[in-house]
DRENKE-87509 format. One line per 4 residues: number of its first residue (from 1); their letters; for each residue z, x, y negated of C-alpha. Coordinates in steps of 0.001 Angstrom, whole numbers, plus 500000, padded with zeros to 6 digits. Layout:
NUM) A) Z X Y; ...
END
This chain:
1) XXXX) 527601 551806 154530; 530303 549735 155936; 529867 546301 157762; 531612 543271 155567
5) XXXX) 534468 542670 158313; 536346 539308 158509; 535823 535689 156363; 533117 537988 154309
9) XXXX) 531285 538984 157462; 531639 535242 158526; 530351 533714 155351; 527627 536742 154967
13) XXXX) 525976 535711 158631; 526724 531668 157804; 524679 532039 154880; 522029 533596 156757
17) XXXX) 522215 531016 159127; 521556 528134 156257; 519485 529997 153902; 517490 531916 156341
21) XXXX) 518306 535314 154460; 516642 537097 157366; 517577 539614 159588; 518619 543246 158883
25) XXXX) 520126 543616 155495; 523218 545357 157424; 521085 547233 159653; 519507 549234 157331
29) XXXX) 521040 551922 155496; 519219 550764 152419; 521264 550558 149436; 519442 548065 147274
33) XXXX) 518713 544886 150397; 522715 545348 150854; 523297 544907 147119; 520644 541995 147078
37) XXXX) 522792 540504 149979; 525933 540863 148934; 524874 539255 145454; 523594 536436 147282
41) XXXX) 526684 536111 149455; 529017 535970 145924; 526023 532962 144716; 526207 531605 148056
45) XXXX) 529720 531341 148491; 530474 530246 144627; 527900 527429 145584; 530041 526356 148210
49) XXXX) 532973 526433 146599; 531938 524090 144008; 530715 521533 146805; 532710 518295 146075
53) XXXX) 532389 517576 150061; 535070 519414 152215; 534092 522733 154400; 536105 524628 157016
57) XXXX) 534692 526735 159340; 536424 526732 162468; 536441 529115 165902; 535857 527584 169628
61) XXXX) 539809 528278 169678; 539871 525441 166648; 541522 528254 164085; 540439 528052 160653
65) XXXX) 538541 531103 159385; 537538 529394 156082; 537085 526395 154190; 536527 526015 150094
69) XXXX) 538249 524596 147444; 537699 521059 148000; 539373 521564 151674; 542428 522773 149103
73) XXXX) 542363 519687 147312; 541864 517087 149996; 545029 517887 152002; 546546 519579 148701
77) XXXX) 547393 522688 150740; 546806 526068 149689; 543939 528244 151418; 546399 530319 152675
81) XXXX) 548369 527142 153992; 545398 525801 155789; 544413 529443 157321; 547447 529272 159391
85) XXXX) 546823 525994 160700; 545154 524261 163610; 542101 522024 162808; 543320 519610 165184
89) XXXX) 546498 519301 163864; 544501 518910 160406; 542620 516020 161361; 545144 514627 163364
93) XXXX) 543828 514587 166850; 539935 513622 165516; 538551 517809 166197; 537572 517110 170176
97) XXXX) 536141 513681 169328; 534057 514940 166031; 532861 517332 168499; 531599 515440 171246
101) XXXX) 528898 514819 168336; 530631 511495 166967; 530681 510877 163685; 533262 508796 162543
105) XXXX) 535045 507261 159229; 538592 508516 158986; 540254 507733 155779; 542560 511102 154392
109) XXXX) 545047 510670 151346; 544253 513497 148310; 547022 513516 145782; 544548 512876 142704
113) XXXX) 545642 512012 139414; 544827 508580 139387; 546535 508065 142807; 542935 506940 144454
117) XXXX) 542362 506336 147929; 539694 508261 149483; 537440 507897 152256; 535512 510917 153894
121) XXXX) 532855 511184 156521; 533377 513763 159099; 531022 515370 160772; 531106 518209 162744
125) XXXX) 527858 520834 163402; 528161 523721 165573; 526292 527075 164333; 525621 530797 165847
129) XXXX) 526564 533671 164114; 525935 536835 165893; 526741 535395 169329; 529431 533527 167928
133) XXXX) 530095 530095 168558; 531623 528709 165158; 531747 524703 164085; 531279 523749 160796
137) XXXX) 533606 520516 159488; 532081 518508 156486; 533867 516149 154691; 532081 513897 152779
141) XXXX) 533231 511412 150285; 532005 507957 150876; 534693 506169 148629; 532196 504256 146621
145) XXXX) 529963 503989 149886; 533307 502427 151738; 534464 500473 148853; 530737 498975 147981
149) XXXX) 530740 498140 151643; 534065 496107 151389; 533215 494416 148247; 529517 493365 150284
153) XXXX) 532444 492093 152793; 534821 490218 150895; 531942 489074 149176; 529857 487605 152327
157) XXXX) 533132 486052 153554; 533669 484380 150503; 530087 483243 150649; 530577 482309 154009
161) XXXX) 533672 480462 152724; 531665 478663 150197; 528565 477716 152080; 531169 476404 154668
165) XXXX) 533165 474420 151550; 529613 473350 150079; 528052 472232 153306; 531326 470342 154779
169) XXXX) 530524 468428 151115; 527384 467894 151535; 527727 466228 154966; 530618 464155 153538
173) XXXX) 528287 463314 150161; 525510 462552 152665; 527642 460380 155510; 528705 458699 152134
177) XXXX) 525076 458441 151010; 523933 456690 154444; 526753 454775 154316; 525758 453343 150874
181) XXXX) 522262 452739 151907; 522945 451049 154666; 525298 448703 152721; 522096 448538 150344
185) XXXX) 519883 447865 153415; 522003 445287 154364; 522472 443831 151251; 518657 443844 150333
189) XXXX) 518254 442462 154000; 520678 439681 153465; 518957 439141 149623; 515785 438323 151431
193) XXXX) 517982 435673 153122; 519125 433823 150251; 515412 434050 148534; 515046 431903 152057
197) XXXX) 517679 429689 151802; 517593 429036 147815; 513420 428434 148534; 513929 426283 151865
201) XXXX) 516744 424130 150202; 514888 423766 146993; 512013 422726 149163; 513951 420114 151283
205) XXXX) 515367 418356 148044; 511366 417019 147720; 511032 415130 150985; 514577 413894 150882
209) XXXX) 514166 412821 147510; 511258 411094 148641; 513354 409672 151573; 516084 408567 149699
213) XXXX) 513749 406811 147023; 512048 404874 149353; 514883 403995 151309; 516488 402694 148472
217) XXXX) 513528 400718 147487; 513726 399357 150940; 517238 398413 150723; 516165 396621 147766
221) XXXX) 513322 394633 149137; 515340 393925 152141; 518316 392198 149770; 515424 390207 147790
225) XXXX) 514282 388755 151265; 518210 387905 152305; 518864 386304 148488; 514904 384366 149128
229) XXXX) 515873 383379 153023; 519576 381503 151705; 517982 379764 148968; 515383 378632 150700
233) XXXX) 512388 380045 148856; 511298 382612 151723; 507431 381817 152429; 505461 383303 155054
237) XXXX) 503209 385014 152850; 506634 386779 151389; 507233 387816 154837; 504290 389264 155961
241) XXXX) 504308 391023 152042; 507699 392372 152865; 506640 393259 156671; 503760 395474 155292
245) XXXX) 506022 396697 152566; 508595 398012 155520; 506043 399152 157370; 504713 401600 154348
249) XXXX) 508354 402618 153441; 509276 403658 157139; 506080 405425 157566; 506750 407519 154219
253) XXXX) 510885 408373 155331; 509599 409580 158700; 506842 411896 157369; 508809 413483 154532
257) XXXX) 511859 413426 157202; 509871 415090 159627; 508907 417625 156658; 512412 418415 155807
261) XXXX) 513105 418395 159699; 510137 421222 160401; 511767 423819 157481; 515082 423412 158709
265) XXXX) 513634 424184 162273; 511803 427073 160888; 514520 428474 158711; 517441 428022 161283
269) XXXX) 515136 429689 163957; 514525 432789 161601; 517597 432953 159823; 518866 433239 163427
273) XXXX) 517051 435609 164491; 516877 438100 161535; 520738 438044 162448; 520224 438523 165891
277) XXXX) 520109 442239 167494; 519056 440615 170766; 515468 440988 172311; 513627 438177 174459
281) XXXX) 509480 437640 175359; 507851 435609 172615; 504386 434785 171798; 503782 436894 168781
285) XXXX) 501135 434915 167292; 502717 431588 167151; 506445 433383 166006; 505029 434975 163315
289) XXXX) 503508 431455 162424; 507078 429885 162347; 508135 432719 160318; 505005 431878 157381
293) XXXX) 505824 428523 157455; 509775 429307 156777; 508512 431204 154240; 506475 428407 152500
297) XXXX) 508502 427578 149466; 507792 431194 148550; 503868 431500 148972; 503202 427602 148980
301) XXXX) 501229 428105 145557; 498842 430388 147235; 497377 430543 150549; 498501 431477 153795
305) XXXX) 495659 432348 156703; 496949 433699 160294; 494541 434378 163185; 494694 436156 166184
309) XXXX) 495410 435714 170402; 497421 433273 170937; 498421 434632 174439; 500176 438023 173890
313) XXXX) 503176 437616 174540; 505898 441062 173520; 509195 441065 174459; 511095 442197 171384
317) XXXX) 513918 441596 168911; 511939 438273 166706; 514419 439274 163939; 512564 442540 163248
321) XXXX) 509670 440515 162848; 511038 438153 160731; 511741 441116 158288; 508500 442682 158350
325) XXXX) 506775 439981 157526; 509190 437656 155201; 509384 441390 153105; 505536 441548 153326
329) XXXX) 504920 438440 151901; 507243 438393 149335; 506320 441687 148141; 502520 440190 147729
333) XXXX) 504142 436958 145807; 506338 439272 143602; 504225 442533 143100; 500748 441504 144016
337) XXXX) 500312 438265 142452; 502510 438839 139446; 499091 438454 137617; 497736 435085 139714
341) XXXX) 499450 431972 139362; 497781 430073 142406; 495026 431160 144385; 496277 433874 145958
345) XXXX) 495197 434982 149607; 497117 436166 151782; 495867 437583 155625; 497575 438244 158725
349) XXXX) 495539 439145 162192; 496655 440017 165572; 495140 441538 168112; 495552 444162 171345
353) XXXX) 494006 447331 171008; 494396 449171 174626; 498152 449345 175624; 499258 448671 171444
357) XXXX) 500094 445323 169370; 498123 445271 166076; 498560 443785 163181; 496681 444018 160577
361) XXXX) 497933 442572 156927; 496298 441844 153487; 496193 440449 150256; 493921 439951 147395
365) XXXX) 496667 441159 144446; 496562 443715 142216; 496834 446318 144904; 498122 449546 145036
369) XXXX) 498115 452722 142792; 497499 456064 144862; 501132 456985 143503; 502502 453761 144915
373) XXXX) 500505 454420 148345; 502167 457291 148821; 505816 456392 147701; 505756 453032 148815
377) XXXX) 507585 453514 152096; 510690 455587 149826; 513997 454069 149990; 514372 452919 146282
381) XXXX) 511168 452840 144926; 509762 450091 142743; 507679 449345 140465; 510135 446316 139268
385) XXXX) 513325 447433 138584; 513774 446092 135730; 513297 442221 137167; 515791 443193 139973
389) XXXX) 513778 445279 142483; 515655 447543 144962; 513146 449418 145982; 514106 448565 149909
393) XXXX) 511666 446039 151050; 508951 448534 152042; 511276 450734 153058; 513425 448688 155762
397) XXXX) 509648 447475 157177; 508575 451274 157239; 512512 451593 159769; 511839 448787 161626
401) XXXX) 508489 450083 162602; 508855 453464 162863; 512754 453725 163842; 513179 449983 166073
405) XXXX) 509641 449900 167595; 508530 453129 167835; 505415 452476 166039; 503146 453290 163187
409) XXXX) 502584 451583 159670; 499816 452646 156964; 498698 451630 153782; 494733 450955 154088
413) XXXX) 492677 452047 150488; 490951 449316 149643; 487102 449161 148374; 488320 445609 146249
417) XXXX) 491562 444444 144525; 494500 443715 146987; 496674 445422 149489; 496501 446545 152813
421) XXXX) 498678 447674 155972; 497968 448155 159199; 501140 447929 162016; 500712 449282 165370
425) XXX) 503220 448967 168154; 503000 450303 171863; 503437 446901 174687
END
């Protein structure tokens, strides 16, 4: 029987090559192997012919020796069209490189009916068939692979775009959020303040008032003794009643002067220096003592009680101090004695621990919920926001602390009613 000779011969030992046919069907004169071959040759070839993915077989020389229908239809050239020309000149220049064993993208036009581009994945794989060399050239459509992968790419720089949009607003909502708090801060900060000054000068207007009173008495007395002295009806016994009278009266406008001189000194000294950013040594014990008594008009119906060393002495910014402790004690007054008109007790005691400042603070109020131990320290929490809380009392103490000192506040659980903190700063 005759050999199959040219693209059949070609196709006939391919096939055998993929399918692993076996050898010998053409070297044995047995009629019905060749007849099973050749039947699986027509299957085999009709298989690849309906392959959507391009085929051309191709010589070392780079001539085409075959290629299916989807070849046809990809560079809409006839079979005998493509036969004649040089896979090279096919692929433009891409043969040698596809070759060297890289596989590459390479977009090629097919006049469809819908006018679609396409995108095919070449890949060359050499093969032997009977001592041949021949290279196999697959084209394989990867339009929706491609076109997925562009979509993934338009959509992750639009992403990108919008993460970039959303987090240049974010930093501007949140530079407009510190902003605001700080104005807040400031403004709860400068709050405190006037609670000082509207409690100090209500406090003043009692030993003036006094003053005044008794000067004006005096004034009086002293005209009586003039109007007595002209008409000749000053005795000595009036005099001496008058001297002991002036004596009384002075004594009385010096002490409630010297009152309304010692909150003045106190307030001017912390109103200064809860302006003031600048630090100098101070004796902490004794500061925070002129800071409790500026603070008097707002505790004076309950009581007061600071202990400690006398002799440390911190160099440090007294305003910070002035905050902690004038928004301590107000939030006992407000929040912890809402409930106890007088009578309530308030504690303050420093000490040195080591190389650290301690001070420990309490009260015997109402105390503290375990949901208000652990929010306490948030900017804008309160439990009174309905009477005009803020929320920022705690909160500025837990900055100054933390932030300013470089310390450590807590909130102590208490076995009794009241409230406890604990401050700790490294000397």
């Amino acid at each position: 029987m005759k050999k199959p000779s040219g693209s059949d011969a070609d196709w006939d030992a391919l096939r055998q090559q993929i399918i692993g046919l076996g050898e010998g069907s053409h070297s044995k004169n047995y009629y019905p192997a060749l007849k099973q071959s050749r039947d699986a040759l027509i299957r085999f070839r009709g298989v690849v012919e309906e392959i959507p993915d391009m085929i051309l077989i191709v010589d070392d020389q780079g001539n085409i020796l075959d290629l299916n229908r989807a070849a046809e239809k990809v560079f809409s050239k006839s079979r005998k069209e493509l036969m004649n020309l040089s896979v090279d000149l096919l692929l433009e220049g891409r043969y040698d490189i596809l070759k060297s064993g890289t596989s590459e993208v390479d977009r090629l036009f097919a006049d469809e009916e819908d006018g679609v581009k396409i995108y095919r994945e070449l890949e060359v794989r050499p093969v032997r068939v009977e001592h041949k060399s021949l290279w196999v050239v697959i084209g394989r459509n990867v339009t929706y692979r491609i076109k997925a992968e562009q979509e993934l790419r338009l959509v992750n720089e639009n992403l990108e775009e919008l993460v970039q949009e959303r987090t240049a607003s974010i930093e501007e909502q949140m530079v407009l959020l510190k902003d605001t708090q700080n104005q807040l801060i400031l403004s709860a900060k400068m709050a405190v303040l006037g609670t000082l000054v509207a409690g100090v000068a209500h406090e003043i207007n009692n030993p003036l008032g006094i003053g005044i009173t008794a000067s004006s008495a005096l004034v009086s007395k002293i005209r009586e003794l003039k109007n007595s002295q002209e008409g000749g009806n000053l005795t000595e016994e009036d005099f001496i009643d008058f001297l002991d009278y002036l004596s009384q009266s002075a004594s009385l406008i010096q002490t409630n002067l010297e009152r309304a001189g010692e909150l003045v000194k106190s307030f001017k000294q912390v109103a200064v220096d809860q302006s003031s950013e600048q630090s100098r040594k101070i004796f902490i014990l004794l500061y925070l003592e002129e800071v409790v008594q500026s603070l008097y008009p707002q505790w004076k119906k309950h009581r007061v009680h600071i202990m400690g060393d006398e002799n440390i002495q911190i160099k440090t910014v007294p305003g910070d101090w002035s905050q902690i402790l004038t928004n301590l004690i107000i939030n006992s007054v407000v929040h912890g004695f809402r409930e106890i008109k007088t009578g309530g007790e308030v504690e303050i005691r420093v000490s040195r621990e080591r190389d650290d400042l301690v001070v420990h603070y309490k009260d015997n109020g109402c105390g503290l919920s375990d949901e208000q131990i652990e929010k306490i320290f948030d900017p804008f929490y309160t439990t009174a926001r309905e009477s005009g809380g803020t929320g920022l009392g705690m909160h500025i103490v837990y900055n100054i602390v933390t932030l300013r000192m470089g310390g450590d506040i807590r909130t102590n659980r208490m076995d009794k009613p009241g409230s406890s903190f604990s401050i700790r700063i490294p000397l």
